[in-house]
C-alpha positions as CSV (number, residue, x, y, z in Angstrom):
1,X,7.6,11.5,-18.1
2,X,4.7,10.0,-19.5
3,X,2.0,7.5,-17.6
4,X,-0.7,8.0,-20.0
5,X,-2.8,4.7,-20.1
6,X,-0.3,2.8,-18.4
7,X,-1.4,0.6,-15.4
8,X,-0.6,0.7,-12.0
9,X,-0.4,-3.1,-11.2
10,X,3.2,-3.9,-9.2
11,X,5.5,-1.5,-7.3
12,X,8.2,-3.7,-9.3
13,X,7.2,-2.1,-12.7
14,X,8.3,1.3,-11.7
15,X,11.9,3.0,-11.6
16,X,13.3,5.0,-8.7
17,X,12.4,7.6,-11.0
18,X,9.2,7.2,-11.8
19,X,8.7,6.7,-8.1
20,X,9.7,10.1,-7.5
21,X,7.9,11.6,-10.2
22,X,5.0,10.3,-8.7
23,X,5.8,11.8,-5.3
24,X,6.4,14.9,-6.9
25,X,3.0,14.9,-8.7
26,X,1.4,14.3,-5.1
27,X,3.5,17.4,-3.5
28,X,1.7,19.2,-6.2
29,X,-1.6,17.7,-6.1
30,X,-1.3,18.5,-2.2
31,X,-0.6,22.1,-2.8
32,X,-2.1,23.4,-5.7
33,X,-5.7,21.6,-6.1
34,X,-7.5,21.7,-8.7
35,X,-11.4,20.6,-8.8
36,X,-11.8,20.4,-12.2
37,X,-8.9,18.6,-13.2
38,X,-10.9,15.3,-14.0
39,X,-14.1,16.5,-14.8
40,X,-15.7,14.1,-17.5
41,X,-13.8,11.6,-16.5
42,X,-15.6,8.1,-15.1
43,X,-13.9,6.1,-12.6
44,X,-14.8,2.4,-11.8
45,X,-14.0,1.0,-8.7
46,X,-14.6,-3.0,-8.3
47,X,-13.7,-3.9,-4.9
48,X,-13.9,-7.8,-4.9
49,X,-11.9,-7.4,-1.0
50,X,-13.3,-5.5,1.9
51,X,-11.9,-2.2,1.9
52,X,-12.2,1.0,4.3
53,X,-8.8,3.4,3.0
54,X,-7.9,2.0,-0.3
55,X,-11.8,2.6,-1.5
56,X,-12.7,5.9,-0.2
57,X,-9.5,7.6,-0.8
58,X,-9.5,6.6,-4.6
59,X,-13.3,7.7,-4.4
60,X,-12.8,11.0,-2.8
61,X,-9.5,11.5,-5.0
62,X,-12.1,11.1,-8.2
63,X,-14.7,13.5,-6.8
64,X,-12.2,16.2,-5.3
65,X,-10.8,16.3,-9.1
66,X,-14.3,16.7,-10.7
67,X,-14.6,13.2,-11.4
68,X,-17.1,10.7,-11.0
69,X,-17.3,7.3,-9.8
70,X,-19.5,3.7,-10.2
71,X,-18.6,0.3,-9.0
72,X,-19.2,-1.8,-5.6
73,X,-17.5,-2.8,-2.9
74,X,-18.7,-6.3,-2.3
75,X,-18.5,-9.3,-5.3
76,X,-21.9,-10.2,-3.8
77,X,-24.3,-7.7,-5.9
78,X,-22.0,-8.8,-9.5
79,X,-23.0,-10.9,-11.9
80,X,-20.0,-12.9,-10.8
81,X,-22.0,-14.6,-8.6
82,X,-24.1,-15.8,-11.9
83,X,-20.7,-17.5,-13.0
84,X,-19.5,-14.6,-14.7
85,X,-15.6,-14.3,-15.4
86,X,-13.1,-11.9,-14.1
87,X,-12.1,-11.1,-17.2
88,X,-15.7,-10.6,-18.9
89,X,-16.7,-8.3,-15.5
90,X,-13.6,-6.1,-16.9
91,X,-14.2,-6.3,-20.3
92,X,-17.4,-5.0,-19.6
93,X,-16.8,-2.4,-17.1
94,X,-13.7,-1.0,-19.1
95,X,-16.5,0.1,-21.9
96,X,-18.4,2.2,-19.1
97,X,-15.8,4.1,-17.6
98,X,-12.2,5.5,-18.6
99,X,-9.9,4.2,-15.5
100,X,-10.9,0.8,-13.1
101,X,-9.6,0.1,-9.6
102,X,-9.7,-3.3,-8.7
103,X,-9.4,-4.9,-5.3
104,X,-9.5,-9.2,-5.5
105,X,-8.5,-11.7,-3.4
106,X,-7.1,-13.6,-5.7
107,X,-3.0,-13.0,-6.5
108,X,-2.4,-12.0,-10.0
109,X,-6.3,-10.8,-10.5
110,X,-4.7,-7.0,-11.1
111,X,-2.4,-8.4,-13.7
112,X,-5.3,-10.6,-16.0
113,X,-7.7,-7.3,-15.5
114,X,-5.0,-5.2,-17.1
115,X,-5.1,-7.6,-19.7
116,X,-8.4,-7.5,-20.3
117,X,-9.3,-4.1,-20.2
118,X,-9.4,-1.7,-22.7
119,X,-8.4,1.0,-20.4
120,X,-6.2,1.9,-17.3
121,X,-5.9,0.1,-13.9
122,X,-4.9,0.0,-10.7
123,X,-4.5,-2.7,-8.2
124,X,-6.1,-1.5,-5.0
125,X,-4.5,-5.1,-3.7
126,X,-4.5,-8.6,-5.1
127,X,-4.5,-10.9,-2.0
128,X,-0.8,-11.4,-0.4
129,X,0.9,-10.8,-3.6
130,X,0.8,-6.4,-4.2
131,X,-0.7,-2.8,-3.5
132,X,1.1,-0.6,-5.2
133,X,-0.7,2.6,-4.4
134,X,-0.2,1.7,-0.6
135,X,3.7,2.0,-1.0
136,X,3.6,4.5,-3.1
137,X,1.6,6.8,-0.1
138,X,4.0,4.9,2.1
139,X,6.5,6.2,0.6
140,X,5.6,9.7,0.6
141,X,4.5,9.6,4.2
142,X,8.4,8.6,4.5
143,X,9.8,11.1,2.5
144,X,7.3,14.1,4.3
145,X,8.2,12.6,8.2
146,X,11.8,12.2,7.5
147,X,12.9,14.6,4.7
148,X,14.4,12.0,2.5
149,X,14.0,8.4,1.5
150,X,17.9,7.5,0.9
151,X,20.1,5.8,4.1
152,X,17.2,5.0,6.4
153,X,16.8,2.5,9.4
154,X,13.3,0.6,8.6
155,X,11.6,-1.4,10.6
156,X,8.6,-4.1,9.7
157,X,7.4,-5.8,12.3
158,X,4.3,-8.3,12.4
159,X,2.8,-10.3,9.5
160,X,5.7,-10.4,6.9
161,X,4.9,-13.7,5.5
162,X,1.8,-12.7,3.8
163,X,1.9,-9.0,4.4
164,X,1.4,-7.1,0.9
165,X,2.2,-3.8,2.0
166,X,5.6,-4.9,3.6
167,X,6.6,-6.7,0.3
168,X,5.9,-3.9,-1.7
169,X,7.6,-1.3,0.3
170,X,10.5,-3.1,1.1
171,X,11.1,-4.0,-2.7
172,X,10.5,0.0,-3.1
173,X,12.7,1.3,-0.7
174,X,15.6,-1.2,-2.5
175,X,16.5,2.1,-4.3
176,X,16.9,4.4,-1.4
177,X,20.0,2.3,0.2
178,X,17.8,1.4,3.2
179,X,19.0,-0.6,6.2
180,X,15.9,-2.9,6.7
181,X,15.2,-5.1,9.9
182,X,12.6,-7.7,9.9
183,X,11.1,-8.8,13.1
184,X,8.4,-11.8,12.8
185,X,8.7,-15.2,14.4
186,X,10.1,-17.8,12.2
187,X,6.4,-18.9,10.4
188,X,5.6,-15.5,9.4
189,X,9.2,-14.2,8.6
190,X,9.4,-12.4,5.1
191,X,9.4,-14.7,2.2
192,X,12.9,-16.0,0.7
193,X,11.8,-15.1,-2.9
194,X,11.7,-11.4,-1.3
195,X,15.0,-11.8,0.6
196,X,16.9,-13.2,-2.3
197,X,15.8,-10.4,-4.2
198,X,17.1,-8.2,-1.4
199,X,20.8,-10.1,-1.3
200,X,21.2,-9.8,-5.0
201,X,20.4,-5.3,-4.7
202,X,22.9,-5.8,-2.5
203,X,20.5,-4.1,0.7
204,X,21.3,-4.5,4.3
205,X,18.9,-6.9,6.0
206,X,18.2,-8.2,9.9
207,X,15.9,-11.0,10.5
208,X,14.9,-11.0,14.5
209,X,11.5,-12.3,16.6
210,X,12.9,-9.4,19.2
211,X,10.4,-6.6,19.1
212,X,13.4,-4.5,20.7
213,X,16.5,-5.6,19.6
214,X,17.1,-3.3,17.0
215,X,14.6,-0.6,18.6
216,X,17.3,1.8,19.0
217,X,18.7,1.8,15.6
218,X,15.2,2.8,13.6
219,X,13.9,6.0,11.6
220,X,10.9,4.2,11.0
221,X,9.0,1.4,12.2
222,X,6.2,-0.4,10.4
223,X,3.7,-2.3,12.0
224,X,1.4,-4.8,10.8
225,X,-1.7,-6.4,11.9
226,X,-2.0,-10.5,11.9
227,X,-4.3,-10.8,9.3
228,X,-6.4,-13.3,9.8
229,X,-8.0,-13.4,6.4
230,X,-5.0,-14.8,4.9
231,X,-4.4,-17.3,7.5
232,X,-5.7,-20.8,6.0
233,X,-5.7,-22.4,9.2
234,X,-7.9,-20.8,12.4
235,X,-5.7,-23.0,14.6
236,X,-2.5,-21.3,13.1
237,X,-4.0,-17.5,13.4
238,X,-4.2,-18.3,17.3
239,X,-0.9,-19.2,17.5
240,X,0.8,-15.3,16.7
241,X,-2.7,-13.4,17.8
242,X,-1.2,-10.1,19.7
243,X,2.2,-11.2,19.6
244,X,3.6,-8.0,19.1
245,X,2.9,-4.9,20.8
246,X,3.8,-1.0,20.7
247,X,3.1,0.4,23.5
248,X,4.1,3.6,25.7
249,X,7.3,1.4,27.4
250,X,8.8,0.3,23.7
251,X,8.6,3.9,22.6
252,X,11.2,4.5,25.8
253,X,13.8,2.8,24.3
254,X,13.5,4.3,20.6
255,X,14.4,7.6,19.1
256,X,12.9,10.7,19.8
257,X,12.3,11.4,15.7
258,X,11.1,7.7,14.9
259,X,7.8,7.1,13.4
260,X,5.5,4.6,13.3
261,X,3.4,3.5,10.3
262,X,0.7,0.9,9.7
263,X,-1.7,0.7,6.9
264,X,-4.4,-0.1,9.5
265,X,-6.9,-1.3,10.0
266,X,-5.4,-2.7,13.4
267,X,-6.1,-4.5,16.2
268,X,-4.2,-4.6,19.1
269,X,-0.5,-4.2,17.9
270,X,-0.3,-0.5,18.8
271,X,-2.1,0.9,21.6
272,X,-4.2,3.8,21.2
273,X,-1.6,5.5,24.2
274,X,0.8,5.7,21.3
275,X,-1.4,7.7,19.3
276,X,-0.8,11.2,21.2
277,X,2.8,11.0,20.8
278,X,5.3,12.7,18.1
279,X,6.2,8.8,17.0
280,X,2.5,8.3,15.0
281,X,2.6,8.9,11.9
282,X,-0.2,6.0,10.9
283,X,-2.9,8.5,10.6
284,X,-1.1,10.8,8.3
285,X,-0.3,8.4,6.1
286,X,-3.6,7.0,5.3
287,X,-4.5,10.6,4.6
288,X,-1.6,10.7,2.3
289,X,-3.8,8.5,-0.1
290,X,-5.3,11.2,-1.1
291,X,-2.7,13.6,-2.7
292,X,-1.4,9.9,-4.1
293,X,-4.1,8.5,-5.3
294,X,-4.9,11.6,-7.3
295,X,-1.7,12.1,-8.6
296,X,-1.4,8.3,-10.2
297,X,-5.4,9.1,-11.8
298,X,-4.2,12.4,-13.3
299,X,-1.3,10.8,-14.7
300,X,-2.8,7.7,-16.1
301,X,-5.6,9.5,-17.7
302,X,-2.9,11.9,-18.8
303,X,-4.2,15.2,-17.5
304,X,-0.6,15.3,-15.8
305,X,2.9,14.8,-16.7
């Protein structure tokens, strides 16, 4: 299977196949380093977005190959604040390095940089809309705590409405025959363009604002924070602040093999009690962004197959 030069820009342009390829690449990568893998190889990485995860792991994925890396981490040292373009920051930036990363607010900014560039890239998240390499390491986090990905009991709880990494993994996990149960209160439920989607793969859906009603039934449960960067009214943030929370007393009314995910950072929607237990799995999975991540660079730059 060959990524060479392709881009990594929604979890919707890739197969069930080519999802576990890429899995497989990052069992290997996990195993059998190799430090030299990328060396000569320049990696650009334009984060538009705060970013804590999505920007080291990428870097450290680059170096740990024998890579190298330029780029920022805040719009506010580009020349975009002189009135430069998007697309003439990428244009640019695609001559100085062989694969960009790109985090921007802005939905659709991963697609027109793929456009403009005259090399790979990957969205590191573009506003509400997708972050692809997040399901992907949220997938194999899956696969590693449960053994499999088909027939599962999945669980998103939280900010659904504009929750990126809930869109993207529950349009991922649309191959694996899940059983999916989505627990939000009515203003952030999960979008209908998402659910349609759902109803026409023919998956298995619960909508609920109950925190425990389905507690019993779930392999997994993923949390989410209540972002308030995406919230366009203050007033309307307030309203769902800390409405949910995992806690030591939900976990007694779960599964003994359950886990819990989140692709942090987060707040106060699972307390820090619950990290001690057999049922986190949060912390894993961020460092599962590192076998991930350096899979989908190897691949796109075509040092791996």
């Amino acid at each position: 299977m060959d990524f060479k030069n392709r881009d990594i820009i929604s979890i919707n342009d890739f197969s069930k196949e080519e999802l576990l390829h890429i899995l497989k690449a990052a069992r290997q990568m996990e195993q059998k380093p190799n430090g030299s893998l990328l060396r000569g190889k320049l990696l650009a990485a334009l984060f538009f977005e705060p970013s804590t995860r999505t920007r080291l792991s990428f870097i450290s994925a680059m170096e740990q190959l024998g890579g190298k890396v330029i780029g920022f981490s805040t719009a506010s040292v580009t020349s975009i604040q002189k009135g430069e373009s998007l697309w003439d920051t990428i244009k640019m930036t695609s001559r100085y390095s062989d694969v960009i990363v790109i985090r921007n607010p802005l939905e659709g900014s991963a697609r027109l940089a793929a456009e403009a560039a005259d090399v790979p890239v990957i969205n590191g998240g573009d506003g509400s809309n997708q972050h692809p390499t997040q399901t992907m390491l949220d997938l194999y986090t899956i696969q590693k705590a449960k053994g499999k990905l088909e027939n599962l009991h999945i669980g998103f709880v939280g900010d659904l409405k504009y929750g990126r990494t809930v869109h993207s993994l529950a349009m991922a996990m649309s191959h694996f025959s899940p059983t999916l149960y989505f627990i939000a209160p009515d203003e952030l439920q999960m979008p209908e363009s998402y659910l349609d989607e759902l109803f026409q793969k023919r998956v298995k859906y619960f909508k609920t604002s109950d925190l425990g009603r389905f507690s019993k039934e779930l392999d997994v449960l993923y949390v989410t924070r209540i972002q308030k960067e995406r919230f366009p009214d203050p007033v309307e943030y307030g309203k769902f602040k800390g409405i949910y929370r995992v806690d030591m007393e939900f976990l007694k009314n779960v599964k003994k093999d359950m886990k819990i995910m989140h692709a942090l950072p987060r707040v106060d929607e699972i307390d820090k009690s619950v990290d001690a237990t057999e049922h986190a799995a949060y912390f894993e999975q961020a460092a599962n962004g590192i076998p991930i991540r350096k899979a989908l660079l190897s691949l796109v730059l075509g040092k791996l197959k």
